[in-house]
C-alpha positions as a Markdown table, in Angstrom:
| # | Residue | x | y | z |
|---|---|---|---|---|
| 1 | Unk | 0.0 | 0.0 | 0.0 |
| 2 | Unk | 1.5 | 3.2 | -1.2 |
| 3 | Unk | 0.3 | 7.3 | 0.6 |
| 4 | Unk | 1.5 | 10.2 | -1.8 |
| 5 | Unk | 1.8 | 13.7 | -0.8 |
| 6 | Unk | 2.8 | 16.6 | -2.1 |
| 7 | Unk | 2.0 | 20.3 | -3.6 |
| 8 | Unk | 0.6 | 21.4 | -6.2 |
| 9 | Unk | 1.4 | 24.4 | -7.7 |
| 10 | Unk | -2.0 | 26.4 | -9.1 |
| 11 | Unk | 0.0 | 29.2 | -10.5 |
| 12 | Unk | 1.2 | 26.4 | -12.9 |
| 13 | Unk | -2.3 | 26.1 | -15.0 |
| 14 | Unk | -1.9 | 28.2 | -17.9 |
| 15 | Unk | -3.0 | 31.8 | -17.6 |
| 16 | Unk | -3.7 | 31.6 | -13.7 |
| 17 | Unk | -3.1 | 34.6 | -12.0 |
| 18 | Unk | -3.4 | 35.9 | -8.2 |
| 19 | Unk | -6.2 | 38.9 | -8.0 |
| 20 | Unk | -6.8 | 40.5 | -4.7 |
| 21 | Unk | -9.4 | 43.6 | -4.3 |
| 22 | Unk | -12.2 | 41.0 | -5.6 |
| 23 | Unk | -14.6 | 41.3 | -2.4 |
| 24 | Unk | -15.7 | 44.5 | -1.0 |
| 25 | Unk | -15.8 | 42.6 | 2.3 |
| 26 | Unk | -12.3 | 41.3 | 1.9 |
| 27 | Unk | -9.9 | 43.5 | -0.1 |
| 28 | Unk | -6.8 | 42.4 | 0.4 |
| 29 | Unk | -7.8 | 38.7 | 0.3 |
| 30 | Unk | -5.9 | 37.1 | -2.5 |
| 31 | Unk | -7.4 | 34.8 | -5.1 |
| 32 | Unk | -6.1 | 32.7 | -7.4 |
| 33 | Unk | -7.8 | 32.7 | -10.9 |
| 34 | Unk | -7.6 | 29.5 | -13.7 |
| 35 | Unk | -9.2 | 30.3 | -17.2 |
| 36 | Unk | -11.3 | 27.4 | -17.6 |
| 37 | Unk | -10.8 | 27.2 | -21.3 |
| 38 | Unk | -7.4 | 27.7 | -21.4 |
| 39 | Unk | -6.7 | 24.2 | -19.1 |
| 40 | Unk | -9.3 | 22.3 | -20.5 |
| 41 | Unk | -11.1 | 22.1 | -17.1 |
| 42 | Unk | -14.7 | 20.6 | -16.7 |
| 43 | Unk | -17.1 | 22.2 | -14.7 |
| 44 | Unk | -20.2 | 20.7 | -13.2 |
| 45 | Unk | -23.8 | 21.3 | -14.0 |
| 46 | Unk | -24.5 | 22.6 | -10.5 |
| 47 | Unk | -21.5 | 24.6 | -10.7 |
| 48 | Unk | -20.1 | 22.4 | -7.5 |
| 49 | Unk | -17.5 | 20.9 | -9.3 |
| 50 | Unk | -14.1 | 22.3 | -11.5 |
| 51 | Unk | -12.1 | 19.1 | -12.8 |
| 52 | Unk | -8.9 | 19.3 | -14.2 |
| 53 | Unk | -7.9 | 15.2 | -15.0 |
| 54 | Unk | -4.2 | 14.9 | -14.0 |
| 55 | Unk | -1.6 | 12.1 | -15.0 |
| 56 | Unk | 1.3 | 11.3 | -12.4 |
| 57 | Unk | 4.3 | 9.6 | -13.8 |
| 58 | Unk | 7.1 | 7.9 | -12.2 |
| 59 | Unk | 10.6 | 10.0 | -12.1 |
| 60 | Unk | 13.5 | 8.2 | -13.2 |
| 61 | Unk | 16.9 | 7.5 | -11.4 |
| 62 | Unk | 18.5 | 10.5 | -13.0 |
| 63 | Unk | 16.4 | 13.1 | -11.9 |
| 64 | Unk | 16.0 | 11.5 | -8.2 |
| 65 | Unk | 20.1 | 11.7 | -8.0 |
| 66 | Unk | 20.0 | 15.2 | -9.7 |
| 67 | Unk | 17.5 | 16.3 | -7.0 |
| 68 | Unk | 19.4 | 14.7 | -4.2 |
| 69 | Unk | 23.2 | 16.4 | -5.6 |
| 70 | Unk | 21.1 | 19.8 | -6.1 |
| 71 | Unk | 20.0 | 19.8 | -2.3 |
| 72 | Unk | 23.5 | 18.2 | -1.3 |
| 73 | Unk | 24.8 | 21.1 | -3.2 |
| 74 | Unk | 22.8 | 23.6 | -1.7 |
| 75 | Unk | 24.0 | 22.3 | 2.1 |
| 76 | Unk | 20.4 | 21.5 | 2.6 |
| 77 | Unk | 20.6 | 19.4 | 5.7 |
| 78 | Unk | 19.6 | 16.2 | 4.1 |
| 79 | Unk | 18.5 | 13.8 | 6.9 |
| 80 | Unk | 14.8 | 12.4 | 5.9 |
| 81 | Unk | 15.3 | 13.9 | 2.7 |
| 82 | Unk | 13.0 | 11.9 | -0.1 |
| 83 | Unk | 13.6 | 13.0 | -4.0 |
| 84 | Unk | 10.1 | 13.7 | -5.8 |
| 85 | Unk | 9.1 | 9.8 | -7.0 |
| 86 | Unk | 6.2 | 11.4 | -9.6 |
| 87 | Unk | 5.7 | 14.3 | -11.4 |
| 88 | Unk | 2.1 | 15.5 | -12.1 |
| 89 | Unk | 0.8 | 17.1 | -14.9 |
| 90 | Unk | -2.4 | 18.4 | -16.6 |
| 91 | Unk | -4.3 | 15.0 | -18.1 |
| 92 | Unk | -5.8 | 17.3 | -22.0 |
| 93 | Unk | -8.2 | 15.1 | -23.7 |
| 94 | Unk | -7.2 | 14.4 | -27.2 |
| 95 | Unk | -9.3 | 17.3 | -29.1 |
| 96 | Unk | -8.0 | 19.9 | -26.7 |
| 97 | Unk | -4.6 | 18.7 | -26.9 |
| 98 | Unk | -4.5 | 19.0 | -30.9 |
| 99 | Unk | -6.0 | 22.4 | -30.5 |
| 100 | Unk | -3.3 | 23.5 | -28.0 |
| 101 | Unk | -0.8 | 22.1 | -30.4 |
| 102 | Unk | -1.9 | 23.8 | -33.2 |
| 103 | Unk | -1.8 | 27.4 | -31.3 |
| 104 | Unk | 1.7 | 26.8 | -29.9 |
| 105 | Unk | 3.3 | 25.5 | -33.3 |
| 106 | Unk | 1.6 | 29.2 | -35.1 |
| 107 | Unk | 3.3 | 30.7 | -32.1 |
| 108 | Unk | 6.3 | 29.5 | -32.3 |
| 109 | Unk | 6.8 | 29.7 | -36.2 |
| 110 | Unk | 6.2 | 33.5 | -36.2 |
| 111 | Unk | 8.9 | 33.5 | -33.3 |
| 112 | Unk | 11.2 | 31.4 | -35.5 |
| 113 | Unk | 11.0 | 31.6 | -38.9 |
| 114 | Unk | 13.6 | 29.4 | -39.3 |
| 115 | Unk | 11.5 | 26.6 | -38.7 |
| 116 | Unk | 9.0 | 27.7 | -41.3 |
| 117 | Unk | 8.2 | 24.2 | -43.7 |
| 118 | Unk | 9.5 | 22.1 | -41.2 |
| 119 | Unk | 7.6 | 18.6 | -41.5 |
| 120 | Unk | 6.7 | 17.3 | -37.7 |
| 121 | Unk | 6.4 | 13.7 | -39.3 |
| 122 | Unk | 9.5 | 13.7 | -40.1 |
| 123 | Unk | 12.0 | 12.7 | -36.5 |
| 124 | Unk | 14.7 | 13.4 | -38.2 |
| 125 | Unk | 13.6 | 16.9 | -39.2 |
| 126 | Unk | 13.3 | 19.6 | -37.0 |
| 127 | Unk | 13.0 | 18.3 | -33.6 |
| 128 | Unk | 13.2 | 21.4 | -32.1 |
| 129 | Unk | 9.6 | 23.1 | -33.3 |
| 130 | Unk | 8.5 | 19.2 | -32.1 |
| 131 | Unk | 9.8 | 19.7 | -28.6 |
| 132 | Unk | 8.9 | 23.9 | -28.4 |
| 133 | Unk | 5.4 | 22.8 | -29.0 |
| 134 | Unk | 5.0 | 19.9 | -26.9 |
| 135 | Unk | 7.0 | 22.0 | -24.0 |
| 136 | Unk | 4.6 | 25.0 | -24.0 |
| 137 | Unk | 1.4 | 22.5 | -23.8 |
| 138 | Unk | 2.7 | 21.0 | -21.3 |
| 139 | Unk | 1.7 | 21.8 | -18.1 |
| 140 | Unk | 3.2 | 20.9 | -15.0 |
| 141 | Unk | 1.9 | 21.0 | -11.4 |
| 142 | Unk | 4.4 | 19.7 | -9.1 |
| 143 | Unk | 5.9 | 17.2 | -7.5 |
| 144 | Unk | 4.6 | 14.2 | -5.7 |
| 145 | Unk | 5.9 | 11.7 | -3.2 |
| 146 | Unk | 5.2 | 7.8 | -2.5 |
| 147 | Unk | 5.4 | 6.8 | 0.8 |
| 148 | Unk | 5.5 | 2.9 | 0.8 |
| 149 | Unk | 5.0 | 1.1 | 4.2 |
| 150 | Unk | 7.4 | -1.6 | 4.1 |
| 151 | Unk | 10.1 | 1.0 | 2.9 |
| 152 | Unk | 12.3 | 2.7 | 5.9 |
| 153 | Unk | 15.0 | 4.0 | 2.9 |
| 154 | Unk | 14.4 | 7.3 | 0.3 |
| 155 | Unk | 16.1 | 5.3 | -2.3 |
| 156 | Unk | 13.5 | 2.3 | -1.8 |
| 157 | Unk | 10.4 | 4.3 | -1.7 |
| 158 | Unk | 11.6 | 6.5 | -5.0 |
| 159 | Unk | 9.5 | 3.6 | -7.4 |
| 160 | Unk | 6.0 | 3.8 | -7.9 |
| 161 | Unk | 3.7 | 1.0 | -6.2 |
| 162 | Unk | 1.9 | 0.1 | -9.6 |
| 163 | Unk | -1.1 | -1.8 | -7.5 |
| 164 | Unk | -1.5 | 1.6 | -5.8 |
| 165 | Unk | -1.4 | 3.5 | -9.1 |
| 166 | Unk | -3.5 | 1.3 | -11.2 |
| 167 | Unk | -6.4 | 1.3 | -8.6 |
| 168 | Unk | -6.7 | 4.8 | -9.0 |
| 169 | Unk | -9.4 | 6.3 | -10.3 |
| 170 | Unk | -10.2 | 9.7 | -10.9 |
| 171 | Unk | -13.5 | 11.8 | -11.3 |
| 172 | Unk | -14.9 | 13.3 | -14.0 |
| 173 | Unk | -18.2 | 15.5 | -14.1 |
| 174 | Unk | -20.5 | 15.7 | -16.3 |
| 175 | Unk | -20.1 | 17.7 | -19.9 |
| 176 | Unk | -23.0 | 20.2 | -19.3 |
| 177 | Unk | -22.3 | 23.1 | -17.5 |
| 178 | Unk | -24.5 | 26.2 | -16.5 |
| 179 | Unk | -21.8 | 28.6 | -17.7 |
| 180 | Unk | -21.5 | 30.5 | -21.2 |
| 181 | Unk | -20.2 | 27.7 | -23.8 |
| 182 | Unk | -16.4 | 28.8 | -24.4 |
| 183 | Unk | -15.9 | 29.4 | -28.6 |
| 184 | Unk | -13.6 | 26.4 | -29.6 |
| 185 | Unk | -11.8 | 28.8 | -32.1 |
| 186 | Unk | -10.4 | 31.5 | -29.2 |
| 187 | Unk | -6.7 | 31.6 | -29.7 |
| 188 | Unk | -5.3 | 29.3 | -26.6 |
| 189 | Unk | -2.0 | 30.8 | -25.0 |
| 190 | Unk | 0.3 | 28.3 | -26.2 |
């Protein structure tokens, strides 16, 4: 049986921003504000519910040991210290992902013309305009840690307990919602 903790960074949805001055009762109370159709986020039709599906995945050896040398380096005191074992991003469906992908490579070829005619089919050809587009769809939320039971050591609790992982199941509300439909041709900030 595996526990995870960790943070998740909100300021790390695309667009969010912190507003303060938003209720006359509480002025200075900050807020923190997530464009729904700029994160693909599903809102309920009571208006309850705002779900953003997430996918954890397992870090690897080499960025455990970076993260370990980087607080060694630092002179972090490292006793208890545990490198992230997952890293959690923003789940897009399919349709919303190919949209965003769309917006980021027109972006990106007006900032580099250079890649102009570059044929993304092609791995051999242009692999940076590839990456650039999948890196600015991309959104990351933070780091996540498994705690396993039978596991007193950071190294051994670093993998992923798949039984855990598999069983997990997340929730997804319903497709109507009592908001203003978004227009699926808005320019997304990619």
């Amino acid at each position: 049986m595996a526990n995870f903790s960790g943070n998740i960074n909100l300021l790390g949805f695309k667009g969010a921003r912190v507003f303060t001055n938003l209720d006359q009762q509480h002025p200075q109370m900050a807020w923190v504000c997530v464009p729904v159709p700029y994160n693909d986020i599903q809102l309920s039709q009571d208006g309850k519910y705002a779900s953003a599906r997430v996918f954890m995945a397992e870090t690897n050896d080499k960025f455990r040991q970076a993260c370990i040398q980087r607080k060694q380096q630092s002179g972090d005191d490292m006793t208890g210290y545990m490198p992230p074992s997952h890293q959690m991003e923003v789940s897009f469906t399919q349709e919303f992902r190919q949209r965003a992908l769309e917006a980021a490579r027109k972006r990106l070829l007006s900032e580099h013309p250079e890649w102009t005619g570059a044929d993304l089919e092609d791995p051999e050809r242009n692999m940076d305009l590839r990456n650039a587009m999948y890196d600015a769809v991309r959104c990351r939320l933070g780091s996540m840690y498994c705690h396993q039971r039978q596991s007193a050591t950071p190294a051994a609790a670093a993998p992923a307990n798949a039984t855990a992982a598999q069983g997990a199941q997340g929730w997804t509300p319903q497709d109507s919602q009592p908001f203003p439909a978004q227009d699926e041709n808005d320019d997304l900030p990619f």
